[in-house]
C-alpha positions as CSV (number, residue, x, y, z in Angstrom):
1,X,0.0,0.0,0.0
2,X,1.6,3.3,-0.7
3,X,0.9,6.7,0.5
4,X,-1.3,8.0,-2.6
5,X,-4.8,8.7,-1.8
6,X,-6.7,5.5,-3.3
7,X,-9.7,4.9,-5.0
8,X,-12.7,5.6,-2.7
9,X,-14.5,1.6,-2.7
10,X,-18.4,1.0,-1.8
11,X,-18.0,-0.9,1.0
12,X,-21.4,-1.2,1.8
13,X,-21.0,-3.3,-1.3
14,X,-19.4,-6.2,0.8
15,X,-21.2,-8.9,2.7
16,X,-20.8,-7.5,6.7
17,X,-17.7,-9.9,7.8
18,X,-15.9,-9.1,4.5
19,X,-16.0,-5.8,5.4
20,X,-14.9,-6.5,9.2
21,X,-12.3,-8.8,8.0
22,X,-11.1,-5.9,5.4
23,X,-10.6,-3.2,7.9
24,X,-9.0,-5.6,10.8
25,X,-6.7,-6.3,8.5
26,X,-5.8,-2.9,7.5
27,X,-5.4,-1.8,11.1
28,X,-3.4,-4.5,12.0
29,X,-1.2,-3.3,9.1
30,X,-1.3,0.3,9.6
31,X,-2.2,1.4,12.6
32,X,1.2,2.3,15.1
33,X,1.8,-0.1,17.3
34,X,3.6,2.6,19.9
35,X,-0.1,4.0,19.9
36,X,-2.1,1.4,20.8
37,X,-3.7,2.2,24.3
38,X,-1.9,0.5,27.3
39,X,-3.6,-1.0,30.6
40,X,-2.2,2.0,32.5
41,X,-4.3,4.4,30.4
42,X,-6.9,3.1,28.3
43,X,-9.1,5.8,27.8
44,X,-5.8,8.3,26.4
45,X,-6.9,10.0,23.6
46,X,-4.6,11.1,21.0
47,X,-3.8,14.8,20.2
48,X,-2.0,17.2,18.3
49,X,0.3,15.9,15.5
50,X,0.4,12.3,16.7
51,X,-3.7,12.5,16.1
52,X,-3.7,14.5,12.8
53,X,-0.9,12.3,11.5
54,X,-3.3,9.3,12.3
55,X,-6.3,10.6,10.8
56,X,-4.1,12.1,7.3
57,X,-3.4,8.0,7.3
58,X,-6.9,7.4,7.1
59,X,-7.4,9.4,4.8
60,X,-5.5,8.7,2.2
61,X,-6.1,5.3,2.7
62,X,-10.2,6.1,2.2
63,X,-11.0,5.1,6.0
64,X,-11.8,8.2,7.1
65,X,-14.9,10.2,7.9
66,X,-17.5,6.9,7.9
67,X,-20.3,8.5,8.4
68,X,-19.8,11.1,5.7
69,X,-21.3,10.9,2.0
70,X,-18.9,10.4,-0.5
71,X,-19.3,12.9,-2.6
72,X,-17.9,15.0,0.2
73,X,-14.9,13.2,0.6
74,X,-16.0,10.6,3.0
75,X,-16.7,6.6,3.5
76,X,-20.5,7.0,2.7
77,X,-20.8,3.7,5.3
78,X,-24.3,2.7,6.4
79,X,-25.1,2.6,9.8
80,X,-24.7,-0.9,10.3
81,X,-21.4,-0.6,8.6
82,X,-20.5,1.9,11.0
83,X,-20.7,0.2,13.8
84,X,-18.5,-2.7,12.8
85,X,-15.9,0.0,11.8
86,X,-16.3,1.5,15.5
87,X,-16.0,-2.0,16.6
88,X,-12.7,-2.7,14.7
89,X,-11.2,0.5,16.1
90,X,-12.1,-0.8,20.0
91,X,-10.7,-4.6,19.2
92,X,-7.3,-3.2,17.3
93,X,-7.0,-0.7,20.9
94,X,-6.9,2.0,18.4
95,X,-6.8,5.7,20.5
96,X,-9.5,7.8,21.0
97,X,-9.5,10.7,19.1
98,X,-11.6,13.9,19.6
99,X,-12.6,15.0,15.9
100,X,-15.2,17.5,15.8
101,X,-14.8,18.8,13.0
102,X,-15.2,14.9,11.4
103,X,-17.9,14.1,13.9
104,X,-20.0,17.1,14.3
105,X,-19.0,20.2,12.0
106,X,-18.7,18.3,9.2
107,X,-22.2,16.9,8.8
108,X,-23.7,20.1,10.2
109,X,-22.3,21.5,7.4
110,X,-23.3,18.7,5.0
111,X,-27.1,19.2,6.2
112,X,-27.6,23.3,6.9
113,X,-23.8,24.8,5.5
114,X,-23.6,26.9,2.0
115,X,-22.5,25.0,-0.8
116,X,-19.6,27.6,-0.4
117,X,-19.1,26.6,3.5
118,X,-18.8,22.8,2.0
119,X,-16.7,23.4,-0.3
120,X,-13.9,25.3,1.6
121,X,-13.8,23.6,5.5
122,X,-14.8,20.0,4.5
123,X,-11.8,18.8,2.6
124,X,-9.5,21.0,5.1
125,X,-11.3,19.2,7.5
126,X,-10.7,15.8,5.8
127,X,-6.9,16.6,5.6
128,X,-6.8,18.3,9.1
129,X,-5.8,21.3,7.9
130,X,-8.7,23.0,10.0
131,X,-8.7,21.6,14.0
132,X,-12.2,22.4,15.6
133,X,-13.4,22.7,19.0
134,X,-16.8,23.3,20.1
135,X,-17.8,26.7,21.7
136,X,-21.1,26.1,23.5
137,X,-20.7,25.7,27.1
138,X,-20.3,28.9,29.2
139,X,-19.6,30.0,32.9
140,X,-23.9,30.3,33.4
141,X,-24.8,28.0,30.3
142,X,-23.8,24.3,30.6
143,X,-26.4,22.1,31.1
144,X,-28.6,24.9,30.5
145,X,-27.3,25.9,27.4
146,X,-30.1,28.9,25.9
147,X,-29.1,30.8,29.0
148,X,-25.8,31.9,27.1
149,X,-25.0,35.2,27.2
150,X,-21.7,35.3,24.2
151,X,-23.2,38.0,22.2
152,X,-22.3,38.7,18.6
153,X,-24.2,42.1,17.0
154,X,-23.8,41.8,13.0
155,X,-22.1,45.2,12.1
156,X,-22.6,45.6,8.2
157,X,-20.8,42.5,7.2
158,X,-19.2,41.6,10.2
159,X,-20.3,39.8,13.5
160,X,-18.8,41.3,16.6
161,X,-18.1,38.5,19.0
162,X,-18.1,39.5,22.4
163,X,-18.4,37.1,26.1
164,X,-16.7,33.7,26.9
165,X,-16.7,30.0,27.1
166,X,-15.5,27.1,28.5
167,X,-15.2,23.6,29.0
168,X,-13.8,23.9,25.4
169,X,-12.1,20.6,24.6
170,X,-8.8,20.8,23.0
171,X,-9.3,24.8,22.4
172,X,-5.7,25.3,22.7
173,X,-4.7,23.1,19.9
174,X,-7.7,24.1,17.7
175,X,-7.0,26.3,14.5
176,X,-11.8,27.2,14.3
177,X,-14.1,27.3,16.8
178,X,-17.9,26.0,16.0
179,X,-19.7,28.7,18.4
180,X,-23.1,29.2,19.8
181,X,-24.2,32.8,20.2
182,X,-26.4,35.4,21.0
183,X,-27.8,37.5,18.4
184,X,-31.5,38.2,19.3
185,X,-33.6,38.6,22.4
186,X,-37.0,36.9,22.3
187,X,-39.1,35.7,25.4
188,X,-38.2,32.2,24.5
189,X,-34.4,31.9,25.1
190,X,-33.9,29.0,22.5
191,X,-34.9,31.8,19.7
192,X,-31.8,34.4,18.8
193,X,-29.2,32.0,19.0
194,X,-27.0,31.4,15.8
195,X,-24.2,28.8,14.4
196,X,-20.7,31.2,13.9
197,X,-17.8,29.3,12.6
198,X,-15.0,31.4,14.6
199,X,-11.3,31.2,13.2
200,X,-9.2,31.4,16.3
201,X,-6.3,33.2,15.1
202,X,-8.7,36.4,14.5
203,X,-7.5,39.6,17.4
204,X,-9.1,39.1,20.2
205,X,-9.7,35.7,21.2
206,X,-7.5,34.7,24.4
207,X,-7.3,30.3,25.5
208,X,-6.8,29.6,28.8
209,X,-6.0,26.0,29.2
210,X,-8.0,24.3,32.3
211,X,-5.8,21.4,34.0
212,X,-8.4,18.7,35.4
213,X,-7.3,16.5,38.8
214,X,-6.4,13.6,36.0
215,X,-3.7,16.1,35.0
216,X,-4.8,16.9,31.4
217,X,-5.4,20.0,29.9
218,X,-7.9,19.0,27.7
219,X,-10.2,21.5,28.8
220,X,-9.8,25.3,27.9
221,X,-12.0,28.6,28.8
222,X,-12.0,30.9,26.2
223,X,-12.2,35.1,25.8
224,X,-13.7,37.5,23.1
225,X,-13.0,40.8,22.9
226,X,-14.6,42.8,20.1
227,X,-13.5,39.4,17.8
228,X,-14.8,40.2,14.1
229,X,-16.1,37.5,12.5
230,X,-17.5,37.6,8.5
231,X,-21.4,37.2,8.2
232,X,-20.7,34.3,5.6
233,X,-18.9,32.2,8.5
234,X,-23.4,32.0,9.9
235,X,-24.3,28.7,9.4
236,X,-28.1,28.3,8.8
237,X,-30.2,31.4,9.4
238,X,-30.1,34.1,11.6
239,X,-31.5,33.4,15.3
240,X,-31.9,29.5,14.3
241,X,-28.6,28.6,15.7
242,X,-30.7,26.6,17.9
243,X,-32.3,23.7,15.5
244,X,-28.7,23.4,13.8
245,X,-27.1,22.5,16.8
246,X,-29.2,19.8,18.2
247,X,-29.6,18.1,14.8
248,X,-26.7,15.5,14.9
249,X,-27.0,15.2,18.8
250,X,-28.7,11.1,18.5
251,X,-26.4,9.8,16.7
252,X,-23.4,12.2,19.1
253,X,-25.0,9.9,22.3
254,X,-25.1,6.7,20.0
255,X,-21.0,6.5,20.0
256,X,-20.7,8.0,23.5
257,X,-22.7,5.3,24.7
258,X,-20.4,2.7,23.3
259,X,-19.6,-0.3,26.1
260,X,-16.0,0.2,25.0
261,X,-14.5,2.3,27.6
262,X,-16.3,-0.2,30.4
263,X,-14.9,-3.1,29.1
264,X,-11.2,-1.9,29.0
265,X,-12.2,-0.9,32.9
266,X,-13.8,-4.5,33.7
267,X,-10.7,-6.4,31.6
268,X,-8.4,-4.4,34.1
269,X,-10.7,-5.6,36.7
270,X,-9.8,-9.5,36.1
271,X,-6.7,-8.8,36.1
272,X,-6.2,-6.9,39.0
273,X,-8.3,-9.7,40.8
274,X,-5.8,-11.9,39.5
275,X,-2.8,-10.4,40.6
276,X,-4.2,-9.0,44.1
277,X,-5.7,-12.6,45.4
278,X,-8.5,-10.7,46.0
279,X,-10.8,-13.2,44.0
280,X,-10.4,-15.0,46.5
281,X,-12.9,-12.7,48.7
282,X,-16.9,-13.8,48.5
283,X,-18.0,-10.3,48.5
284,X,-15.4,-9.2,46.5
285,X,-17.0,-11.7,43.3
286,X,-19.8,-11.0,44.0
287,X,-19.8,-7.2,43.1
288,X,-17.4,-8.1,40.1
289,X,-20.2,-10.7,39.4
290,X,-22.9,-8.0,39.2
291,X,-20.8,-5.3,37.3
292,X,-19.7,-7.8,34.6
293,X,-23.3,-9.1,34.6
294,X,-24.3,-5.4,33.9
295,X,-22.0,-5.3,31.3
296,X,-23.2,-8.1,29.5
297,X,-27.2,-6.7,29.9
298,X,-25.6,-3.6,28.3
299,X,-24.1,-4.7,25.4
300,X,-26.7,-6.5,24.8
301,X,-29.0,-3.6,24.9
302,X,-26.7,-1.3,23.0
303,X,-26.5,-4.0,19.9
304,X,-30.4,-4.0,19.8
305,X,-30.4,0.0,19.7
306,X,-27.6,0.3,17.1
307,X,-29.3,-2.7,15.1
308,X,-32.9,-1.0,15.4
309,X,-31.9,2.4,13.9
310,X,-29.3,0.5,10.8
311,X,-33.0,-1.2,10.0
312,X,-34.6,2.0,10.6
313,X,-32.7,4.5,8.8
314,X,-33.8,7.0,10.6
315,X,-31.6,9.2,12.9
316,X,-31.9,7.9,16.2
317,X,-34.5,9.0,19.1
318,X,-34.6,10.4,22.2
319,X,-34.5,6.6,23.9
320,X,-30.8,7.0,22.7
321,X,-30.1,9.1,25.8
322,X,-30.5,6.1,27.8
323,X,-27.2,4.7,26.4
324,X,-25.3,7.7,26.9
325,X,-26.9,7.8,31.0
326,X,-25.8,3.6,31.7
327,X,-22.4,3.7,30.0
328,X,-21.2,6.8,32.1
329,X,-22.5,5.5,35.2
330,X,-20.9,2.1,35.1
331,X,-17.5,3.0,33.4
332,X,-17.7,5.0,36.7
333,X,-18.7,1.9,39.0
334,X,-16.3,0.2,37.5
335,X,-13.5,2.3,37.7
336,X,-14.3,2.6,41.7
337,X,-14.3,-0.9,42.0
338,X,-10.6,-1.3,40.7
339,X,-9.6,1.3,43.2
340,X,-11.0,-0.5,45.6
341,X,-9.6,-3.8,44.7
342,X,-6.3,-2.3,44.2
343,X,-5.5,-1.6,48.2
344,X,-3.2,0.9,49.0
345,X,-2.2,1.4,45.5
346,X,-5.4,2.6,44.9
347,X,-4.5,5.8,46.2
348,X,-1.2,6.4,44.5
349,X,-1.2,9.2,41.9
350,X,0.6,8.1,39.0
351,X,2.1,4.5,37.6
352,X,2.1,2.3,40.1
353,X,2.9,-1.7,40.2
354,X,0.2,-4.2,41.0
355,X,1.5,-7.2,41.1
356,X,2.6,-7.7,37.5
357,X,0.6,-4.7,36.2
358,X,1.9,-1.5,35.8
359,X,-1.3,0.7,36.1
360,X,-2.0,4.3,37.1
361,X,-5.5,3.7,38.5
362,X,-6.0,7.4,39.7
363,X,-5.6,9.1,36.1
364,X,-8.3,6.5,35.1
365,X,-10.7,7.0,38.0
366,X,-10.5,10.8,37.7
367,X,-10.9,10.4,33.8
368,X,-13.8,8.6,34.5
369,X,-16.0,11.0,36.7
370,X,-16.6,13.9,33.7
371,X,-17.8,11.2,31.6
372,X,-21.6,11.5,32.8
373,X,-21.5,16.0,32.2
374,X,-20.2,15.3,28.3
375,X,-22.0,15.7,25.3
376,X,-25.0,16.6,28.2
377,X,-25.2,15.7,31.8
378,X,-26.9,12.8,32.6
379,X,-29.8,14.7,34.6
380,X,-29.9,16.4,31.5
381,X,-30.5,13.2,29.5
382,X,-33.0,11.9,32.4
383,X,-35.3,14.7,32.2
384,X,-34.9,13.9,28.0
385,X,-36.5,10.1,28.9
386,X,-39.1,11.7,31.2
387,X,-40.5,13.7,28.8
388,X,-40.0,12.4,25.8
389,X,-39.9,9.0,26.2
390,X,-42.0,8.3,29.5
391,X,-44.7,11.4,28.4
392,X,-44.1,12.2,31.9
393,X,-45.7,16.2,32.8
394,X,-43.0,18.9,32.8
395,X,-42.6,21.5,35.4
396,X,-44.4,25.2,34.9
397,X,-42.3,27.0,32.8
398,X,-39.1,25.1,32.3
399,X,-37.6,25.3,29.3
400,X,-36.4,23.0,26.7
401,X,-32.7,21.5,26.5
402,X,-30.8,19.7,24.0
């Protein structure tokens, strides 16, 4: 295989286990064997140029951007064809990488961009020339996202971007900035929001990077100060920033809620049962009993989901939130339960030895406990079921969330 960009193939041509057998074999090929996740971190994600050098691979390879169509550049995969080449990525221990302009600018564009947006940041994105980060959260607008308050008041043909976000993954390695913003005032606070793609090199815009108790700085707050944006950088219309955000949230919470993460924690589990003796503890098996048990129930349940909407062909539902809500919660009980297991090394920050594993359980445990605020919190995601899948009443005057 040489480096040229290939032929794009219809793999959705191929019978399903051609198709698996296809990829695994190009992974196990291709894929760096100095990146492949380790039991002492196996939720690292890649960044910077060891994950754009990864994805360029992909690309010129034509396995990257699955979900895309390809007449923009992408795999053009159906859904069920997705999930196998999720699954591949999890079985080779492939890195996580956080790619939003793959994942969520890119087919925001594809469904509500310009034919001018698409044709200038989707191939950049595809060639990660353009690294995006997402500005919606802010200091009074998390969970609660229409109370944002970033203003941005269109000046002839310029937005003026003024206020602040945070939370911003990876917003001090990002070149754009996807941004929620104010630009109207109407009684219902969803209305007079818009879409502003935000170049990040533009005066005014300061990164602070936010270093989390696992000791990443993956998070970042970010400042605008009279930041001038062009009026062709609105995505969608004016004020309706709103619908164009939550459009590609389902299938967002479809991969989230992958059992992936969970079973890297409960195959560290065995093994630290192994080398601990603590197997040999009653009560001990019996909680491992339960949380592999629940693992099992959920993967289950998570095949049935992924397998209803590739029949469906519909973007997912709300009942997708559920997936998101379990995952999170037992990646989490998981991750507990290895600490506890583990004894005094438990509480060791950094590499530690257990037995004949080298593992730094407190990077994973603190890794762990954000995992149920991303891509919404999980009361967030609760109050989703209630309403929209349980028809259960809503409170007087609350408002609507994505």
């Amino acid at each position: 295989m040489t480096d040229e960009v290939i032929d794009r193939v219809d793999y959705n041509t191929l019978p399903d286990e051609e198709f698996r057998a296809t990829f695994r074999g190009w992974l196990e090929k291709h894929y760096p064997e100095h990146l492949r996740q380790d039991v002492r971190r196996p939720f690292r994600r890649l960044r910077g140029e060891e994950a754009c050098s990864w994805l360029r691979t992909l690309h010129r390879h034509g396995w990257r951007a699955p979900a895309w169509p390809k007449e923009y550049g992408g795999m053009g995969l159906s859904f069920s064809k997705q999930i196998i080449y999720h699954e591949e990525l999890e079985r080779a221990s492939v890195a996580r990488i956080i790619d939003l302009g793959e994942t969520q600018l890119g087919p925001t564009l594809i469904a509500c961009g310009s034919e001018t947006q698409k044709a200038r940041y989707l191939p950049r994105i595809l060639n990660c020339e353009d690294i995006w980060c997402q500005g919606y959260s802010e200091p009074n607008a998390g969970s609660d996202l229409a109370a944002l308050r970033t203003e941005a008041v269109l000046e002839e043909d310029e937005f003026v971007v003024n206020g602040q976000k945070i939370w911003t993954t990876h917003a001090n390695e990002s070149t754009h900035m996807f941004a929620l913003v104010r630009t109207g005032r109407y009684p219902k606070k969803q209305l007079g929001v818009s879409f502003l793609l935000i170049d990040m090199r533009t005066p005014g815009i300061v990164v602070r990077p936010i270093t989390n108790l696992a000791g990443e700085d993956e998070f970042c707050e970010v400042f605008f100060e009279n930041v001038r944006v062009p009026r062709e950088n609105l995505v969608g219309e004016l004020d309706q920033g709103w619908n164009v955000a939550k459009a590609l949230l389902g299938y967002e919470r479809v991969w989230i809620g992958s059992p992936a993460l969970a079973g890297k924690a409960l195959a560290l589990a065995e093994r630290l049962l192994a080398e601990t003796g603590a197997g040999a503890d009653v009560g001990v098996m019996d909680r491992f009993a339960q949380l592999a048990a629940d693992l099992h129930d959920y993967r289950a349940l998570y095949r049935r989901t992924c397998d209803r909407i590739a029949a469906s062909d519909r973007p997912p539902g709300p009942d997708v939130s559920a997936l998101k809500v379990y995952a999170s919660e037992l990646l989490q009980r998981i991750c507990e339960f290895n600490l506890g297991i583990a004894g005094a090394a438990g509480g060791v920050v950094g590499d530690v030895r257990v037995g004949n594993v080298v593992v730094d359980l407190h990077w994973q445990f603190m890794m762990s406990r954000p995992v149920t605020i991303f891509a919404g919190a999980n009361e967030i995601q609760r109050d989703i079921l209630a309403k929209t899948v349980l028809k259960m009443p809503t409170v007087a005057g609350k408002e609507e969330r994505p």
